[in-house]
C-alpha atoms as a printed R data frame, in Angstrom:
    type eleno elety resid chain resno       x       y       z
1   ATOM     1    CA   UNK     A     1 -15.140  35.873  19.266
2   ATOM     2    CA   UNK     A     2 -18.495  36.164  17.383
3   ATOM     3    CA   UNK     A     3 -21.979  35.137  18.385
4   ATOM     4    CA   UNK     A     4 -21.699  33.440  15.345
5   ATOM     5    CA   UNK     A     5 -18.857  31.047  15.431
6   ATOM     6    CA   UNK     A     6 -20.000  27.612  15.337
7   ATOM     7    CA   UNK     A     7 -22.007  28.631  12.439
8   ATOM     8    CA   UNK     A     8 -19.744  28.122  10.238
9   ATOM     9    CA   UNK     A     9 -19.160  24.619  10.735
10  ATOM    10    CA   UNK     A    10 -22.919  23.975   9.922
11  ATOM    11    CA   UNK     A    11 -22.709  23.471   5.740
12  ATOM    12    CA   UNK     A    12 -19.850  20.533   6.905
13  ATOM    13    CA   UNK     A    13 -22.094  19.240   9.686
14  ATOM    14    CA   UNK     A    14 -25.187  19.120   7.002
15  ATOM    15    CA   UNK     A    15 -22.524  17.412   4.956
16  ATOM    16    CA   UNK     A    16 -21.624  14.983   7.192
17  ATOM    17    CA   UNK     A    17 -25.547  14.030   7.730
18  ATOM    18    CA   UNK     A    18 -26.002  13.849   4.415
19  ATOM    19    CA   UNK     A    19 -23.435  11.632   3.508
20  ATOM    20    CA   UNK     A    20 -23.987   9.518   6.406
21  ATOM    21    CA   UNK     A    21 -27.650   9.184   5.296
22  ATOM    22    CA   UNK     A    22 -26.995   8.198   2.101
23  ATOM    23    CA   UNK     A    23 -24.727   5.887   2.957
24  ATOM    24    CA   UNK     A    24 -27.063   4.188   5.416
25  ATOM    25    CA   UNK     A    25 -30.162   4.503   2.810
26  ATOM    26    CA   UNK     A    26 -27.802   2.626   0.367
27  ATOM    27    CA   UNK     A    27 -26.847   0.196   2.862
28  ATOM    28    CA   UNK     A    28 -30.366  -0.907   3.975
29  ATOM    29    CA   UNK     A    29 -32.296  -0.855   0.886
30  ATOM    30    CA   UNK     A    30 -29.766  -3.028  -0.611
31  ATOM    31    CA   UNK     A    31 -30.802  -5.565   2.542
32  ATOM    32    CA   UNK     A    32 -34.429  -4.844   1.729
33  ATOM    33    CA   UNK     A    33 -34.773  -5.133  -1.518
34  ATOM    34    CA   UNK     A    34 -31.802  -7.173  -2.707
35  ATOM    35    CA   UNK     A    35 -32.303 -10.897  -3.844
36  ATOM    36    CA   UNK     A    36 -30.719 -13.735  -1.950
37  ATOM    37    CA   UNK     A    37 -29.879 -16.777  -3.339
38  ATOM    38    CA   UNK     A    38 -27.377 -18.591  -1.758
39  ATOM    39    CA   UNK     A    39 -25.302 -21.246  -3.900
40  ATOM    40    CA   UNK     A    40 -22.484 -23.605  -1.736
41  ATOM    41    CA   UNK     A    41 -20.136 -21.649  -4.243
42  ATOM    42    CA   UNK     A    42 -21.204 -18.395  -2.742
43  ATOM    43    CA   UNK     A    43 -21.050 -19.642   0.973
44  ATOM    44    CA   UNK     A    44 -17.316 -20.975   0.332
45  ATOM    45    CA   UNK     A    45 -14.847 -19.103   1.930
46  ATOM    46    CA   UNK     A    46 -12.488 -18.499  -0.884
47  ATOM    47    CA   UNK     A    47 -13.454 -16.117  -3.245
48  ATOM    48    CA   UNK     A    48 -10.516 -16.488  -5.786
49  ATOM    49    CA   UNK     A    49 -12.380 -19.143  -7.756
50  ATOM    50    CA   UNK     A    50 -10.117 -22.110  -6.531
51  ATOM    51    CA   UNK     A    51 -10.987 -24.734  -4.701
52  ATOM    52    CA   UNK     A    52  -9.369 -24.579  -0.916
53  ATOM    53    CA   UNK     A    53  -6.618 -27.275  -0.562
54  ATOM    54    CA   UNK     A    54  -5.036 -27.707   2.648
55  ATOM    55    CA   UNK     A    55  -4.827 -25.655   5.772
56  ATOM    56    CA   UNK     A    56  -5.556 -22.264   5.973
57  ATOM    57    CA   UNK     A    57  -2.978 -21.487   8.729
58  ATOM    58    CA   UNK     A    58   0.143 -22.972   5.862
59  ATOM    59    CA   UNK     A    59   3.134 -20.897   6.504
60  ATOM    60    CA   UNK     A    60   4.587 -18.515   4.148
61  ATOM    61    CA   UNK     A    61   8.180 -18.283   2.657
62  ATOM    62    CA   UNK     A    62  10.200 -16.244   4.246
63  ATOM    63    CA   UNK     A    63  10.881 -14.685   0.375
64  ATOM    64    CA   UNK     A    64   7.763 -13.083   0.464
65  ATOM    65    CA   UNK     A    65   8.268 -10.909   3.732
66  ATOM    66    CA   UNK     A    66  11.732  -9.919   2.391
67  ATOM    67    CA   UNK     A    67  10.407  -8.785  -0.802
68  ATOM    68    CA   UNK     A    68   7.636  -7.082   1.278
69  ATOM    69    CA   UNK     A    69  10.449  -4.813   3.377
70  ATOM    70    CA   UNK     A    70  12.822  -4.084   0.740
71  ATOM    71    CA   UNK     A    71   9.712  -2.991  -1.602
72  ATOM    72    CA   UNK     A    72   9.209  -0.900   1.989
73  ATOM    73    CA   UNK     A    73  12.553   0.398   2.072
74  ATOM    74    CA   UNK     A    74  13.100   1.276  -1.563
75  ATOM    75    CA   UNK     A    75  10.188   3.064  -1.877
76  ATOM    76    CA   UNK     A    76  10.793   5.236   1.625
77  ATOM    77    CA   UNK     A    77  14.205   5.783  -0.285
78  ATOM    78    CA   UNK     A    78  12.644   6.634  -3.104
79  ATOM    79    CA   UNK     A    79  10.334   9.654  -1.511
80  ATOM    80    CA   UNK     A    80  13.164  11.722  -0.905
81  ATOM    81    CA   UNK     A    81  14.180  12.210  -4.579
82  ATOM    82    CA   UNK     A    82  11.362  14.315  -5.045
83  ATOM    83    CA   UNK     A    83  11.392  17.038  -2.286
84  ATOM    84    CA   UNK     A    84  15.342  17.273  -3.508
85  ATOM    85    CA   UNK     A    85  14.072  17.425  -6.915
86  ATOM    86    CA   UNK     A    86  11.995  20.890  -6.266
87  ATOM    87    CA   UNK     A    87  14.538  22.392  -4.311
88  ATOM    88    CA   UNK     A    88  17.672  21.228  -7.021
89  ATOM    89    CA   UNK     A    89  18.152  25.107  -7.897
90  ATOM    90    CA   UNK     A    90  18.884  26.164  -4.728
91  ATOM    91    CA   UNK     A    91  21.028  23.670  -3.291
92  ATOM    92    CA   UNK     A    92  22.986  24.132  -7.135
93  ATOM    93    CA   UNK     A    93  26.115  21.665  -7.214
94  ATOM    94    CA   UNK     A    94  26.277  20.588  -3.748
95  ATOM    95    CA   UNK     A    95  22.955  19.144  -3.868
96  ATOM    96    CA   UNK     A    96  23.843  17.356  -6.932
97  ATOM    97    CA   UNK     A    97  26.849  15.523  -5.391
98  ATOM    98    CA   UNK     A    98  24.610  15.181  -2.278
99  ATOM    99    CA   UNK     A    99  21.994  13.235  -4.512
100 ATOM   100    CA   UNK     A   100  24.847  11.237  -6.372
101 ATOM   101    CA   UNK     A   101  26.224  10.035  -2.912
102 ATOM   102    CA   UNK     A   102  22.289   8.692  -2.403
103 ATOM   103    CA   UNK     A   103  21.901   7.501  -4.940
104 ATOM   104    CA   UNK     A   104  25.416   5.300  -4.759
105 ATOM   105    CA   UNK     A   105  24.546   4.038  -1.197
106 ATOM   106    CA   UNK     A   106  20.595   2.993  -2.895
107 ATOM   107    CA   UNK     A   107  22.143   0.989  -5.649
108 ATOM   108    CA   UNK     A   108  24.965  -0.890  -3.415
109 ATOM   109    CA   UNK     A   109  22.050  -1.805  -1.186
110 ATOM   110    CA   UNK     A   110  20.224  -2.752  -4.409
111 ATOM   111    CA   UNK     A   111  23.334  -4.455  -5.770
112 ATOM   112    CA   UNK     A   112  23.799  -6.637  -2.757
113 ATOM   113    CA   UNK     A   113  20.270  -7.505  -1.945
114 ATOM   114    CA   UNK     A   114  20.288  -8.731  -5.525
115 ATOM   115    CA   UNK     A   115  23.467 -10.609  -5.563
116 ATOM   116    CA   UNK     A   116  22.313 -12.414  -2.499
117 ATOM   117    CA   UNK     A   117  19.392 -13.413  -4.909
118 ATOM   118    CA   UNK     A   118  16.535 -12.424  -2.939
119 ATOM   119    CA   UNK     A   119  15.220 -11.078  -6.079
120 ATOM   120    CA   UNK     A   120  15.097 -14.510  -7.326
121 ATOM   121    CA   UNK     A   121  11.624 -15.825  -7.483
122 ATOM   122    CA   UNK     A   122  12.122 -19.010  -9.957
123 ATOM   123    CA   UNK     A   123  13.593 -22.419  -8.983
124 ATOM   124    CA   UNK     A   124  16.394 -21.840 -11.463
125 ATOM   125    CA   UNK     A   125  17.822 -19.190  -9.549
126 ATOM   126    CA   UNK     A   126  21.045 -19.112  -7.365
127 ATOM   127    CA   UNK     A   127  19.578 -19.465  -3.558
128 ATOM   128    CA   UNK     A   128  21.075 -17.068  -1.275
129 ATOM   129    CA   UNK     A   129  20.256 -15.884   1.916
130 ATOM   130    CA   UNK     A   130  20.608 -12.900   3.688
């Protein structure tokens, strides 16, 4: 091993410094020099520009974690098109059909999480439940 090895990692740890100084000068000169004037609008909690109504700990519908995980597990699903798609030459026909089969077993998932309606956002909508 050379004399020399752990100078090679100096231009990254100058780097690193450098950033990190920066950062900090940014950080306290906006303290220093920035102006404060604090309005009961700015020291509300809510940012959105509404005014807070109820409790903060109000429960969510359960709608809104299931779109969550099946946004989750379509778009894990979805990830594997593309390594397939680089690699379509070599696997010729077989990986076609392979894909089609995929794809077939994405859309009945699809399908059914639609026809149970948890897709359905508006009041109009058919309620269904998984």
């Amino acid at each position: 091993m050379p004399d020399n090895y752990f100078a090679r990692y100096l231009p990254f740890l100058i780097h690193m410094l450098m950033a990190g100084g920066i950062a900090a000068a940014i950080v306290i000169l906006s303290w220093l020099i920035g102006v404060r004037k604090p309005t009961r609008a700015k020291l509300s909690p809510y940012e959105c520009g509404m005014t807070p109504v109820g409790d903060s700990r109000e429960r969510f519908s359960v709608k809104f974690y299931l779109v969550a995980m099946l946004f989750i597990l379509f778009d894990a699903e979805a990830v594997f098109i593309y390594p397939w798609a680089v690699i379509l030459r070599d696997l010729k026909r077989f990986g076609l059909w392979e894909m089609l089969v995929y794809i077939g077993i994405f859309l009945v998932g699809f399908f059914y999480v639609w026809k149970k309606g948890v897709l359905d956002w508006g009041e109009t909508g058919r309620r269904g439940k998984i």
